[in-house]
Each structure stands twice: as structure tokens, then as C-alpha cells.
MIVOMI-876105 format. One record per atom (N, C-alpha, C, O): residue in one letter; chain; atom name; z negated, x, y negated. Coordinates in pm, whole numbers, plus 32768, in hexadecimal, padded with zeros to 4 digits. Layout:
<rec 'A','A','CA',<Z,X,Y>>
...
END
This chain:
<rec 'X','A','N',<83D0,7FAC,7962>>
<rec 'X','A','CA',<83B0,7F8E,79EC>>
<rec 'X','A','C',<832F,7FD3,7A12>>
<rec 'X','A','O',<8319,8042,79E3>>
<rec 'X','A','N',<82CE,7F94,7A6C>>
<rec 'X','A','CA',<8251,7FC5,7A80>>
<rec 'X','A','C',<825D,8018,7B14>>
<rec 'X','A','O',<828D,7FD4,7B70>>
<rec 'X','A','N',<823E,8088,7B2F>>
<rec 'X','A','CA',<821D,80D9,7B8B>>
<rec 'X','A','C',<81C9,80BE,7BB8>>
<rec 'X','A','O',<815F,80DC,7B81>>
<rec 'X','A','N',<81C7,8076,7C39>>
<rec 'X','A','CA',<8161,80B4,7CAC>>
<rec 'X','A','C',<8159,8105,7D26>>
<rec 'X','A','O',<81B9,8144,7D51>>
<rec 'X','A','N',<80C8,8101,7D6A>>
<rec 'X','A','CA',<80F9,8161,7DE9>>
<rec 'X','A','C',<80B7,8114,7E4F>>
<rec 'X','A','O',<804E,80D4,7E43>>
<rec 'X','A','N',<8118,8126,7ED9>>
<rec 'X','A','CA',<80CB,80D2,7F5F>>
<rec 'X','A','C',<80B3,812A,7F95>>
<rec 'X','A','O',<8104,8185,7F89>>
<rec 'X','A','N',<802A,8146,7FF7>>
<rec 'X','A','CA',<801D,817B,8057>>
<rec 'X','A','C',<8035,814E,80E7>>
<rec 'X','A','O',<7FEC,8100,8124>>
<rec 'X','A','N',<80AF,818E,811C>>
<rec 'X','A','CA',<80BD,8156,81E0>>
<rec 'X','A','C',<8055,81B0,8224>>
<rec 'X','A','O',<8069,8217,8264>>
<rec 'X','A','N',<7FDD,816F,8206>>
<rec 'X','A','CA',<7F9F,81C5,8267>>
<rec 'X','A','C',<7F52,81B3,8319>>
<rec 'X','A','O',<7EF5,8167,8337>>
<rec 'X','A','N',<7F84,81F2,8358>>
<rec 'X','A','CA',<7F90,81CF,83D9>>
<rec 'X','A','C',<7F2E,822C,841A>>
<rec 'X','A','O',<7F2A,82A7,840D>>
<rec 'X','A','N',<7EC1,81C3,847D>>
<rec 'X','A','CA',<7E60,820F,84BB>>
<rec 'X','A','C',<7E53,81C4,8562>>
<rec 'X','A','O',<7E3B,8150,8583>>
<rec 'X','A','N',<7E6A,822E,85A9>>
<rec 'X','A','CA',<7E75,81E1,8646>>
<rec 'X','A','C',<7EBA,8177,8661>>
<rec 'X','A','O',<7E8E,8107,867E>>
<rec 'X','A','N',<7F3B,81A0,8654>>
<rec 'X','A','CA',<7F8B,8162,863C>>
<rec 'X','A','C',<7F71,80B3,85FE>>
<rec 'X','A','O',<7FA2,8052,8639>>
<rec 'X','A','N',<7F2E,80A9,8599>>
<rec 'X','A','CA',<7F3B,8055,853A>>
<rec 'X','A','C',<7F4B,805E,84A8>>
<rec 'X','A','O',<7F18,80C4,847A>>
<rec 'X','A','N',<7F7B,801A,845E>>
<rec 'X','A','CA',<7F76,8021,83D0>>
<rec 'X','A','C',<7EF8,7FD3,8376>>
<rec 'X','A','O',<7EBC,7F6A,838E>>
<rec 'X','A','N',<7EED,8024,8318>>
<rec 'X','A','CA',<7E94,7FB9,82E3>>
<rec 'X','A','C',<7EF6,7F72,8241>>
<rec 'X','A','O',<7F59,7F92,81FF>>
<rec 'X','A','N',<7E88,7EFC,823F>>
<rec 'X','A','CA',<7EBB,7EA8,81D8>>
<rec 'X','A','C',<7E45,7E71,81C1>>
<rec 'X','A','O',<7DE1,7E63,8208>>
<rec 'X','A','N',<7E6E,7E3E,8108>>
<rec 'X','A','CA',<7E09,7E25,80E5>>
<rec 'X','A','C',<7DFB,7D9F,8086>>
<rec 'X','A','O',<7E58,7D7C,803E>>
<rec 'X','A','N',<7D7C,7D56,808C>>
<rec 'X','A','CA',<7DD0,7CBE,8037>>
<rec 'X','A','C',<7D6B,7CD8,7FAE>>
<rec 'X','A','O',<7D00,7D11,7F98>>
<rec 'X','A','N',<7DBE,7C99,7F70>>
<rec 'X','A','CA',<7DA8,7C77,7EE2>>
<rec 'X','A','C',<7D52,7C51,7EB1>>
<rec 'X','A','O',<7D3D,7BDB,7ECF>>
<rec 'X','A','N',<7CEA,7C8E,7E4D>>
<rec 'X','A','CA',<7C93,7BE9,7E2D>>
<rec 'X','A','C',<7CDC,7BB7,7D9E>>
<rec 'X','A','O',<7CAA,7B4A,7D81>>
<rec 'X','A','N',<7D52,7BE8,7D29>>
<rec 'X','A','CA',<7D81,7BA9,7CD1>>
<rec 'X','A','C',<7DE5,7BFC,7CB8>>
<rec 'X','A','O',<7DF2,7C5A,7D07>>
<rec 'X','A','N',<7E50,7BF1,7C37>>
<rec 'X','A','CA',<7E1F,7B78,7BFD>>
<rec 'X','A','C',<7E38,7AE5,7C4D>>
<rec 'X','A','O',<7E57,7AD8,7CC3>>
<rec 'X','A','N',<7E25,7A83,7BF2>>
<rec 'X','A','CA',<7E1F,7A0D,7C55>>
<rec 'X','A','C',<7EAD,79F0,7C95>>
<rec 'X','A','O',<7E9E,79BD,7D04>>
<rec 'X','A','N',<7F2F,79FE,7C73>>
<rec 'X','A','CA',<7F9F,7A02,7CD7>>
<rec 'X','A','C',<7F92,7A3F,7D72>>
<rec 'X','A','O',<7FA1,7A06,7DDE>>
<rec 'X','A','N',<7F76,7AAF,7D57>>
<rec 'X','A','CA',<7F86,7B0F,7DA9>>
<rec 'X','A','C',<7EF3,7B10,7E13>>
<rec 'X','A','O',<7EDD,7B50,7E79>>
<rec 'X','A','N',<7E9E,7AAE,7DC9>>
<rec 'X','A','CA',<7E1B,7AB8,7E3A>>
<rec 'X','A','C',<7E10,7A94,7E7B>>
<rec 'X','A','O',<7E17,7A19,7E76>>
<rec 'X','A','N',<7DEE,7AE1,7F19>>
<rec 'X','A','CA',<7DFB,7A91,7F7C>>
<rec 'X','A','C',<7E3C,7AE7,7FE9>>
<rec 'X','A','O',<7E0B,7B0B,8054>>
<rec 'X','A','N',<7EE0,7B08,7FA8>>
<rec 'X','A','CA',<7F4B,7B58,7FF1>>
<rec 'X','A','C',<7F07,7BD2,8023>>
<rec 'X','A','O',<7E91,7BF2,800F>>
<rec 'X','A','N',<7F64,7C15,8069>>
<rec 'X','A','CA',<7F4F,7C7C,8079>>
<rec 'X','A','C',<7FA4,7CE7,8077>>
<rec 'X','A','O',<801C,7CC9,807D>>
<rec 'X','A','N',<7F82,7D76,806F>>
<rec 'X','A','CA',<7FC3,7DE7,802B>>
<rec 'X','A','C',<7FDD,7E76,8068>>
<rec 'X','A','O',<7F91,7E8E,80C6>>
<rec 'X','A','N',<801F,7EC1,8051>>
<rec 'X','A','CA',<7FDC,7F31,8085>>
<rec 'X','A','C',<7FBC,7F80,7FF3>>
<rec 'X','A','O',<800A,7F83,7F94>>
<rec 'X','A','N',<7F3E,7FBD,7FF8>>
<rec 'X','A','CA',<7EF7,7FD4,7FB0>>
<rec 'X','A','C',<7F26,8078,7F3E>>
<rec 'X','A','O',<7F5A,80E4,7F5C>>
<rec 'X','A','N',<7EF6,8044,7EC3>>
<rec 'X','A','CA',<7F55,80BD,7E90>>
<rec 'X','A','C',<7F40,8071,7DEE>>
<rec 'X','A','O',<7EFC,800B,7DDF>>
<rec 'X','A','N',<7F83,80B6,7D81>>
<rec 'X','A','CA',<7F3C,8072,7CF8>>
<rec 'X','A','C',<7F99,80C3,7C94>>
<rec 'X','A','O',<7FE0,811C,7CC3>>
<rec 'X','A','N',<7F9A,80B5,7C50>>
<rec 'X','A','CA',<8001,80D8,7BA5>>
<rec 'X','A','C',<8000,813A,7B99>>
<rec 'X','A','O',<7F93,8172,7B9F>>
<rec 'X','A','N',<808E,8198,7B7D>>
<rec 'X','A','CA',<8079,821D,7BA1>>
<rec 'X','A','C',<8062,823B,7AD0>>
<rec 'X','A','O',<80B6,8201,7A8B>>
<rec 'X','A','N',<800B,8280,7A94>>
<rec 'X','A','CA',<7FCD,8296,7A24>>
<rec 'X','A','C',<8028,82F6,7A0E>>
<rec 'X','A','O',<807F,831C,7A5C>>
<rec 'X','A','N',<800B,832A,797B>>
<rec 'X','A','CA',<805C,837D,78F8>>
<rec 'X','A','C',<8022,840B,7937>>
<rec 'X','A','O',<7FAC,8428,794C>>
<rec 'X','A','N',<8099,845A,794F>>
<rec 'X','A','CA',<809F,84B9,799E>>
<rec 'X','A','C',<8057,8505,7A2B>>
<rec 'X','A','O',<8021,8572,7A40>>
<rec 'X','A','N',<8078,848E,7A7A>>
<rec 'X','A','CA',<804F,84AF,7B00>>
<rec 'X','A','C',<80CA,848E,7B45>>
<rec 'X','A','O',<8116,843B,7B14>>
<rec 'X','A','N',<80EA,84D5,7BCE>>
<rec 'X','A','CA',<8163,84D7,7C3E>>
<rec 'X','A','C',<8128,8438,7C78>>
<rec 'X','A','O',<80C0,8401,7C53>>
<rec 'X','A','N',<8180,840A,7CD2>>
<rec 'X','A','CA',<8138,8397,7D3D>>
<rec 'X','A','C',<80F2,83CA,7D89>>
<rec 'X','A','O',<808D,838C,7DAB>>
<rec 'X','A','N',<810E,844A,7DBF>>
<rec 'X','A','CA',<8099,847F,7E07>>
<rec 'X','A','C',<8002,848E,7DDC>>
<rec 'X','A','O',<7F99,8471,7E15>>
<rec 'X','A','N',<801D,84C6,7D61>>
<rec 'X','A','CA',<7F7F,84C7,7D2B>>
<rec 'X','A','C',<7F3B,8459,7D22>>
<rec 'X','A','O',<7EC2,844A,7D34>>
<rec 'X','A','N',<7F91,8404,7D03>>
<rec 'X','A','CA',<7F60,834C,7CCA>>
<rec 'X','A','C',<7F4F,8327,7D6A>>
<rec 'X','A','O',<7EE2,82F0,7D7C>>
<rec 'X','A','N',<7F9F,8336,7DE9>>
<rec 'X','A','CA',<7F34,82D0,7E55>>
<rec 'X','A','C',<7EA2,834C,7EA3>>
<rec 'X','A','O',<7E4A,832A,7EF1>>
<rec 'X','A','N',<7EB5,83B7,7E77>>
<rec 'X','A','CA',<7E1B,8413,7EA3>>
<rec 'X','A','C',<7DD8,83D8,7E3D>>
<rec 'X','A','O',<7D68,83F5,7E68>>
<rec 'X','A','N',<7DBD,8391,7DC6>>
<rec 'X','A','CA',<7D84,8397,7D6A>>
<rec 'X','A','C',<7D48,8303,7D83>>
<rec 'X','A','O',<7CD2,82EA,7D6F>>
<rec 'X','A','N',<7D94,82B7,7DA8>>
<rec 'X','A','CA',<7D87,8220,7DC2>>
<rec 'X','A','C',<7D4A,8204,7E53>>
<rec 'X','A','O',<7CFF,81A5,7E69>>
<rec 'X','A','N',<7D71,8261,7EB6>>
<rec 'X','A','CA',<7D25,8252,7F3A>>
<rec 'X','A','C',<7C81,825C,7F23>>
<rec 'X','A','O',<7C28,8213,7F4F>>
<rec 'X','A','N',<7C7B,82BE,7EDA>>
<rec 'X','A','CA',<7BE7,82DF,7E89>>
<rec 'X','A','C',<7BA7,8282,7E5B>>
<rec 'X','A','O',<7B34,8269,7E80>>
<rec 'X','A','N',<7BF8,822D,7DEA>>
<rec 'X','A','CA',<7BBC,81B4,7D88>>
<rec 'X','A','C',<7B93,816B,7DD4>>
<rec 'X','A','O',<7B19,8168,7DE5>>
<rec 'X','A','N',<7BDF,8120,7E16>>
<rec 'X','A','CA',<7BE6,80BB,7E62>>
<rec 'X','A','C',<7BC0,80C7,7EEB>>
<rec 'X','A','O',<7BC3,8058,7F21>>
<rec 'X','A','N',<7BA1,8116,7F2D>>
<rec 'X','A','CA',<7B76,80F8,7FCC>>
<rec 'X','A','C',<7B1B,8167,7FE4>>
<rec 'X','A','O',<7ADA,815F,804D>>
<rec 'X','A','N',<7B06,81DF,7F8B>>
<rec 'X','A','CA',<7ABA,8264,7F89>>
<rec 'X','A','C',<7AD5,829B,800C>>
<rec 'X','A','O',<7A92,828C,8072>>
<rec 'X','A','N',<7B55,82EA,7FF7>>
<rec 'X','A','CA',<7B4A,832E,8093>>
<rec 'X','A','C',<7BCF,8360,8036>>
<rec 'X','A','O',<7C10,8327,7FDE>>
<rec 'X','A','N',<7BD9,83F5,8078>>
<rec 'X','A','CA',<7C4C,8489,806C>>
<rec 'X','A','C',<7CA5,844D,80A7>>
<rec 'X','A','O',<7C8E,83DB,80CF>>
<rec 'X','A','N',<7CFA,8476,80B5>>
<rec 'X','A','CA',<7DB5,8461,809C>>
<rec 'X','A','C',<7DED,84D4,80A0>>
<rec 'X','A','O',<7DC5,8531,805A>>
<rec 'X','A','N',<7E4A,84DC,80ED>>
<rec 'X','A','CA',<7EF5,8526,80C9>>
<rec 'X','A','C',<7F4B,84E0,80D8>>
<rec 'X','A','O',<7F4E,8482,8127>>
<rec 'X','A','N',<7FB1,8509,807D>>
<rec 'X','A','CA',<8008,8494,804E>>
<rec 'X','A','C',<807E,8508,80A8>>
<rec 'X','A','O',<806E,8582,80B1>>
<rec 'X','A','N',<80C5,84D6,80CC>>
<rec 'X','A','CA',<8166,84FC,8145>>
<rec 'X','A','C',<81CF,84C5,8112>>
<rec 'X','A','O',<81CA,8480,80AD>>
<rec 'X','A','N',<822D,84DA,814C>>
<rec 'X','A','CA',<82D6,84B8,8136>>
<rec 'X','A','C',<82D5,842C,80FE>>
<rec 'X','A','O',<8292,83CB,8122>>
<rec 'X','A','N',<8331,8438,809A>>
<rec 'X','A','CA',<8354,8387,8055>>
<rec 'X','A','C',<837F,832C,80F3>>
<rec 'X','A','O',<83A2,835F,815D>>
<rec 'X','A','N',<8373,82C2,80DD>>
<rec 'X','A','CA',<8363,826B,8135>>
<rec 'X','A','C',<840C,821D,80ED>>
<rec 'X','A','O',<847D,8234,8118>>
<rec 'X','A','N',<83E7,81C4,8079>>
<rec 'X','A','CA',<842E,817D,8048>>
<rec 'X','A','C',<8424,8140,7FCE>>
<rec 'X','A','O',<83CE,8172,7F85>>
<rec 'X','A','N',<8469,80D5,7F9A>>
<rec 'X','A','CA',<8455,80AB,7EFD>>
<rec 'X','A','C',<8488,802D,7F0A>>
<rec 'X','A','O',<84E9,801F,7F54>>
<rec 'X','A','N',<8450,7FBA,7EC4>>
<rec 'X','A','CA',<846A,7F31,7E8B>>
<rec 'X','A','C',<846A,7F0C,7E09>>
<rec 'X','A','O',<83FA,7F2B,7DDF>>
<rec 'X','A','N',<8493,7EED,7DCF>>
<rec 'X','A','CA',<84AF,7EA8,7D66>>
<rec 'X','A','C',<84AD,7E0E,7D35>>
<rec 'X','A','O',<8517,7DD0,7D33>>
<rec 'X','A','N',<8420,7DC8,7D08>>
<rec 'X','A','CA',<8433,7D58,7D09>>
<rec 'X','A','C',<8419,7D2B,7C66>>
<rec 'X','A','O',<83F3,7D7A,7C0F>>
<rec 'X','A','N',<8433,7CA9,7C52>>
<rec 'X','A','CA',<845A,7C85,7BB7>>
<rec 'X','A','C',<8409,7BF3,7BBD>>
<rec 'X','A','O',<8423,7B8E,7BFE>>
<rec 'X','A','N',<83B4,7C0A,7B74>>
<rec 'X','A','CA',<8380,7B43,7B36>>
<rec 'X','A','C',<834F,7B57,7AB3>>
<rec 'X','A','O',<8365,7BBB,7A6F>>
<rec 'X','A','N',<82F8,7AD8,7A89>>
<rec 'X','A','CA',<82E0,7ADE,7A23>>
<rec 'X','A','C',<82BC,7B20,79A0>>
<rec 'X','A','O',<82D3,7B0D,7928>>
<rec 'X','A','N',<8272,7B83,79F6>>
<rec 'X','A','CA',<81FF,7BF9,79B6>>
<rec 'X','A','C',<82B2,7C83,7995>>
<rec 'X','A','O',<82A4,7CC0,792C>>
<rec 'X','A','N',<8315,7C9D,79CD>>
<rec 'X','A','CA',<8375,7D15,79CE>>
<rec 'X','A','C',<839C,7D1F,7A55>>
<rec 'X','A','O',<839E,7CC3,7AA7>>
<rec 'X','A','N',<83B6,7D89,7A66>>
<rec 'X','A','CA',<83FB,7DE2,7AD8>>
<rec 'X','A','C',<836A,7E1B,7B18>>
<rec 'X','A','O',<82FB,7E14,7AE2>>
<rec 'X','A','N',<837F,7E43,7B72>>
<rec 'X','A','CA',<8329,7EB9,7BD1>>
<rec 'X','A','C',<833D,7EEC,7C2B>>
<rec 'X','A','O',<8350,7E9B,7C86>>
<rec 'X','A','N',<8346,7F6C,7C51>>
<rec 'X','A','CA',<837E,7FC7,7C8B>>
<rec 'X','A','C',<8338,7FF0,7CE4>>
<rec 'X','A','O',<82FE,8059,7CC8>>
<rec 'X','A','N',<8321,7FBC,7D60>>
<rec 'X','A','CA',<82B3,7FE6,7DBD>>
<rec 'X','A','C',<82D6,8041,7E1C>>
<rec 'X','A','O',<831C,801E,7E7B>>
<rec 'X','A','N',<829B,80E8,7E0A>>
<rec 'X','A','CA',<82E3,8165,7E68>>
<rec 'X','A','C',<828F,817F,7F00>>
<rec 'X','A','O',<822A,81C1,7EEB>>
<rec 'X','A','N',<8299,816B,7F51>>
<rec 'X','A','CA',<8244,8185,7FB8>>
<rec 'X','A','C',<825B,8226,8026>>
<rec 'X','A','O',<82BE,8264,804D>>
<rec 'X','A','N',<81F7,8233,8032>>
<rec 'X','A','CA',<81D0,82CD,8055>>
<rec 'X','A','C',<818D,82C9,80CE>>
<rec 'X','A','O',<8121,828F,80D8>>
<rec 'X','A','N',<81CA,830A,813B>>
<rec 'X','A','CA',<815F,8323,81C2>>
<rec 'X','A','C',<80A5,8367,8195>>
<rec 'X','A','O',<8080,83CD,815A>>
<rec 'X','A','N',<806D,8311,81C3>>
<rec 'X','A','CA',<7FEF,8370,8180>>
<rec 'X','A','C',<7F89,837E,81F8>>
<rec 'X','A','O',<7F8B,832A,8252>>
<rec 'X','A','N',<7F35,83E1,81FA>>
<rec 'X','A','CA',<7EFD,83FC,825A>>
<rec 'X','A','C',<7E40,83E7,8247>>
<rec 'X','A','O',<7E12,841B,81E1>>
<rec 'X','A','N',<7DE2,83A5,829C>>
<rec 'X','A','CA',<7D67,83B8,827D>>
<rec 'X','A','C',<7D29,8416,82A1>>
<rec 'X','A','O',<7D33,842F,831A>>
<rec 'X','A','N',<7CD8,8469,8257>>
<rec 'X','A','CA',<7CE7,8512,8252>>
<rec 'X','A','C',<7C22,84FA,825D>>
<rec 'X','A','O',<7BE6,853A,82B4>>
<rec 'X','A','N',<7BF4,84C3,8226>>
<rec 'X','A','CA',<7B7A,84B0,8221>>
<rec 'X','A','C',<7AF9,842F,81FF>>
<rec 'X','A','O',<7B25,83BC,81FF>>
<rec 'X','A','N',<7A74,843F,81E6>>
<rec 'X','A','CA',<7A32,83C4,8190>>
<rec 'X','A','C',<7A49,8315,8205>>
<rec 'X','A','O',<7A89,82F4,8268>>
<rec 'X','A','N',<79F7,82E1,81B6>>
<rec 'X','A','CA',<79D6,8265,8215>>
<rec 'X','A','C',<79FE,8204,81AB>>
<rec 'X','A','O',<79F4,8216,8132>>
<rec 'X','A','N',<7A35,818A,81F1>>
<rec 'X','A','CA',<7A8F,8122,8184>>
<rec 'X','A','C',<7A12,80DC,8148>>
<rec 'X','A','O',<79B6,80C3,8197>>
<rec 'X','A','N',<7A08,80C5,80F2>>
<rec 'X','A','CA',<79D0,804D,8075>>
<rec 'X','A','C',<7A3C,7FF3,801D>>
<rec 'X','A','O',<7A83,8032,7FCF>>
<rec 'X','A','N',<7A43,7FA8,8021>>
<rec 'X','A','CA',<7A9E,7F3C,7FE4>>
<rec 'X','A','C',<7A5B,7F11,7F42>>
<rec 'X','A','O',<7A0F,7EB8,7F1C>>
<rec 'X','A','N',<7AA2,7F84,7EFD>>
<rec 'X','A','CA',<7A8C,7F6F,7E4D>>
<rec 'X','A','C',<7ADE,7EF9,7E0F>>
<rec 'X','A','O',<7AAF,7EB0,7DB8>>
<rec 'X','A','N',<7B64,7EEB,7E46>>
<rec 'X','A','CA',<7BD7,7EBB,7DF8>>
<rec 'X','A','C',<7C0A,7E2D,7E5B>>
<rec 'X','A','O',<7C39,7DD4,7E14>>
<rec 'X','A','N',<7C08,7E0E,7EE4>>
<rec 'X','A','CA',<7C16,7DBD,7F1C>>
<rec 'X','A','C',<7BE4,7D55,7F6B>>
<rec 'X','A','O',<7B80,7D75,7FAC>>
<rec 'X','A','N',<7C05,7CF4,7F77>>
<rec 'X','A','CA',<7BB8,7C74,7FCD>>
<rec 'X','A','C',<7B97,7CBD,803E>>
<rec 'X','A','O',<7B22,7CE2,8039>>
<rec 'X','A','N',<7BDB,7CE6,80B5>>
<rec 'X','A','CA',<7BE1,7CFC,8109>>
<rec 'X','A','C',<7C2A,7D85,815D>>
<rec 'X','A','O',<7C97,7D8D,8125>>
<rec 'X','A','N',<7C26,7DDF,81B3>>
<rec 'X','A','CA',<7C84,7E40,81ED>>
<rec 'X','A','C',<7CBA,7E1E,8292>>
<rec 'X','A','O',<7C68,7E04,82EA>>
<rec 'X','A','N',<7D29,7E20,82A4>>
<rec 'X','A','CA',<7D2B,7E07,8330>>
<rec 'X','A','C',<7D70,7E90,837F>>
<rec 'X','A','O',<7DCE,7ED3,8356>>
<rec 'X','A','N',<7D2E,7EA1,83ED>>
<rec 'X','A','CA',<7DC6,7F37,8436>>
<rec 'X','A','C',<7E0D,7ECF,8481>>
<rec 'X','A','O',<7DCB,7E92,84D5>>
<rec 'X','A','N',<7E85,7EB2,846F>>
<rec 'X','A','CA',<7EF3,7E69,84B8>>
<rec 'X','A','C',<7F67,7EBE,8524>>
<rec 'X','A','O',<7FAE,7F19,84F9>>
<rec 'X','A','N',<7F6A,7E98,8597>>
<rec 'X','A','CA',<7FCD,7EB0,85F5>>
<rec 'X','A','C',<8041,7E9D,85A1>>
<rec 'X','A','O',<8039,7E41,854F>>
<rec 'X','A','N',<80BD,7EEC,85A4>>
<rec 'X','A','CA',<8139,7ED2,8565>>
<rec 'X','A','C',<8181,7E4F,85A0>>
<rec 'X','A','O',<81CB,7E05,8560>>
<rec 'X','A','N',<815A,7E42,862C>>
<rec 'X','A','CA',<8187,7DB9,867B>>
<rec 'X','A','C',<8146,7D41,8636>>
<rec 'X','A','O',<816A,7CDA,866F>>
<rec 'X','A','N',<80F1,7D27,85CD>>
<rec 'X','A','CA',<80A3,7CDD,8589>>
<rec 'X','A','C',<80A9,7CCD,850F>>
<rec 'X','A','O',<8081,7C66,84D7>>
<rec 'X','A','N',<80DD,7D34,84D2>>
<rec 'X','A','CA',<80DD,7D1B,8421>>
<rec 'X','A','C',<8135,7CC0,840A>>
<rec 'X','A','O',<8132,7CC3,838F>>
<rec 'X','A','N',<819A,7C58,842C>>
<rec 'X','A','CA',<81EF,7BF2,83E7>>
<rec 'X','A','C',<816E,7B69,83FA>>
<rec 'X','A','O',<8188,7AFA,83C9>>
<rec 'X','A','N',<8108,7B7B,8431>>
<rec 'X','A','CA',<808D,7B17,8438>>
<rec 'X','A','C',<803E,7AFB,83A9>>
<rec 'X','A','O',<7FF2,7A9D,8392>>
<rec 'X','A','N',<8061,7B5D,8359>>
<rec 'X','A','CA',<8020,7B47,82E3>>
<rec 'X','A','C',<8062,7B48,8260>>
<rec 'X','A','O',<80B9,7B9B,8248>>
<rec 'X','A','N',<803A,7AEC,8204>>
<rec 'X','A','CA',<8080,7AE3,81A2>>
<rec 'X','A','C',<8074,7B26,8127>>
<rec 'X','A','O',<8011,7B23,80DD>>
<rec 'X','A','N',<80FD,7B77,810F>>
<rec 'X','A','CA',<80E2,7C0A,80BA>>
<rec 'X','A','C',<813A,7BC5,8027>>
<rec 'X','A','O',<819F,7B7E,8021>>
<rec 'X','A','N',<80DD,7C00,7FB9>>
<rec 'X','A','CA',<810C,7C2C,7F30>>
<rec 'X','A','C',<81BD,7C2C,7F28>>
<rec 'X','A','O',<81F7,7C88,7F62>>
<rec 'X','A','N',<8202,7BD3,7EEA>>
<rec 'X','A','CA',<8294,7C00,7EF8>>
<rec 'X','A','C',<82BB,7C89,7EC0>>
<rec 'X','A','O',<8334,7C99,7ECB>>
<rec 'X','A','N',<8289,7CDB,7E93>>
<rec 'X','A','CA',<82D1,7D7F,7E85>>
<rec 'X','A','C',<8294,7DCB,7F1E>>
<rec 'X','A','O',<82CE,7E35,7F33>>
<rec 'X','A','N',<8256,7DB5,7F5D>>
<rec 'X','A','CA',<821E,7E04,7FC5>>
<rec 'X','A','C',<827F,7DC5,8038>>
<rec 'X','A','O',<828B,7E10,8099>>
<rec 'X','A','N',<82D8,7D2B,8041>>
<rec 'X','A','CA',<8322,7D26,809B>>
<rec 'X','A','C',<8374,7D4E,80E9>>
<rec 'X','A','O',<8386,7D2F,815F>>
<rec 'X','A','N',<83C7,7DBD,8084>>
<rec 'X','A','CA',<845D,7DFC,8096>>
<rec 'X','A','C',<83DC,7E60,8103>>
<rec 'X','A','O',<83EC,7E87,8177>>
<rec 'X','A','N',<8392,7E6C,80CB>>
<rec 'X','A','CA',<8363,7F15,8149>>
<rec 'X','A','C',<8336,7EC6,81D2>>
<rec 'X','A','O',<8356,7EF0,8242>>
<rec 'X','A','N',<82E1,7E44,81BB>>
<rec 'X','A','CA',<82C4,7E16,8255>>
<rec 'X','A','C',<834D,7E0C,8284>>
<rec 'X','A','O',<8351,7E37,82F8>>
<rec 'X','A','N',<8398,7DF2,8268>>
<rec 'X','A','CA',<8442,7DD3,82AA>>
<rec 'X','A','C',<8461,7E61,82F3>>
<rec 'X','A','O',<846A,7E7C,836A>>
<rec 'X','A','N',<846B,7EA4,8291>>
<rec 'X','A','CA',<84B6,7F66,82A5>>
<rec 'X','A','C',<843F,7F9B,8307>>
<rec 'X','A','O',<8471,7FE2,835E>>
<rec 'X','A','N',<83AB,7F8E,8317>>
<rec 'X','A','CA',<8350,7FA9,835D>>
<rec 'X','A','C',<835C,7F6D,83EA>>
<rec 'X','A','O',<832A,7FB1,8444>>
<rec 'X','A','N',<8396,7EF6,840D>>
<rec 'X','A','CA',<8399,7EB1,846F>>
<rec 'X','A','C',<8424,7ED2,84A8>>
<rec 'X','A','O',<8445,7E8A,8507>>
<rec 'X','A','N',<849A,7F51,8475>>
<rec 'X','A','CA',<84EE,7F67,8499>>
<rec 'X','A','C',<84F5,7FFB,84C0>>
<rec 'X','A','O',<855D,803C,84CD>>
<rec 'X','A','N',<849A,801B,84CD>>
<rec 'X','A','CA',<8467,80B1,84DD>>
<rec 'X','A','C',<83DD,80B8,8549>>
<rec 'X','A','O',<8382,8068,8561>>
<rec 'X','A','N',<83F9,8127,8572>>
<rec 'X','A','CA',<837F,8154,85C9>>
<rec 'X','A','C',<82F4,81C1,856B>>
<rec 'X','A','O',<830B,8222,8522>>
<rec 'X','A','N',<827E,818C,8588>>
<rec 'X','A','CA',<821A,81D2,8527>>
<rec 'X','A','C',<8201,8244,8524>>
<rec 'X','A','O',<8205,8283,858D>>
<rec 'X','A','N',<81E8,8272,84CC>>
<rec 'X','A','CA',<81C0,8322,84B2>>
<rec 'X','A','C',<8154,832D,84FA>>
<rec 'X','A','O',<8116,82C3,850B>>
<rec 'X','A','N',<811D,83A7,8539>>
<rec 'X','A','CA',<80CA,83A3,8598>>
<rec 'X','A','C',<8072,8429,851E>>
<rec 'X','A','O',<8007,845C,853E>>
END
């Protein structure tokens, strides 16, 4: 099963999310942002490490959020999501089409990756980390 990590990261009171540019299934959707947790690193280390890659801006990673589990062609994947905080740095978009900050009253408007679903659901049943 493949490990990944999501970041819920919430700024004035919005979240951000992020869309895809591949592979080609998945392009298009959108995500909350976060990437394969590698051969001996925590999930924590793997989404400070990936906030970096991908959007160049510091991170703290906070309390587990939640976990999904989805299954197709490619295996299993285990997607862990983590409150994360933007700590520093200005966004650049390395890894995605697009970034949006979304009102929580708004995120069922966009169409997300099926492993990132179970959290828009559990996110939309909860009040946001401030």
C-alpha cells in the first residue's frame, strides 16, 4: 500500500486545495496537497518537505486530521491528513495546475481526486482550525 500525506491547511478561515496537472486520470481534480511519504521519513517530515517542493513556502505540520483509504487499478493508497500551518515564503506552483483558498461553505463546488473525498466529507462536518 502506498503512503501519502494531505495537508488541511487553513488560512483566514479558508482552506487551500490544489488541482492536478497528471497523471492523466487524476488531471484536472483537485486535492489537498501533500505527496508519498519516502523510506524513512514520519508523515510529518514528508508534508514540511513537500510544502517546500511543491509550492516553496515553510510549514508546520499539527494534529492528525484523518485517513482514507482508496483502491483502483494502480493498488491501495493510504491518504493521512494533518492540520498544517503556513509558517512562511510566498506560493509558486511547482507541482500543480492551479491553487485555490476555498471557504469551507464552498469546497463540495469542486471536483476532488477520489482518496481526498472521505476528508472533504469529515472537513465539511467539522468546524476549521483557526
Amino acid at each position: 500500500m502506498k503512503r501519502v500525506t494531505a495537508a488541511i491547511l487553513v488560512h483566514n478561515e479558508r482552506i487551500l486545495i490544489a488541482q492536478r496537472r497528471g497523471p492523466e486520470n487524476l488531471a484536472g481534480k483537485w486535492e489537498f496537497p501533500g505527496g508519498k511519504i519516502e523510506n524513512n521519513e514520519t508523515a510529518q517530515e514528508c508534508l514540511i518537505r513537500e510544502m517546500k517542493e511543491e509550492f516553496g513556502i515553510d510549514a508546520v505540520v499539527g494534529e492528525f486530521f484523518g485517513e482514507s483509504t482508496y483502491h483502483d487499478d494502480n493498488g491501495a493508497v493510504q491518504l493521512l491528513a494533518y492540520h498544517t500551518f503556513w509558517e512562511g515564503g510566498s506560493f509558486v506552483l511547482n507541482a500543480h495546475a492551479a491553487i485555490r483558498w476555498v471557504p469551507l461553505n464552498r469546497i463540495q463546488e469542486f471536483e476532488f481526486a477520489p482518496a481526498d473525498k472521505p476528508l472533504v466529507e469529515k472537513l465539511r462536518q467539522r468546524r476549521l482550525p483557526t
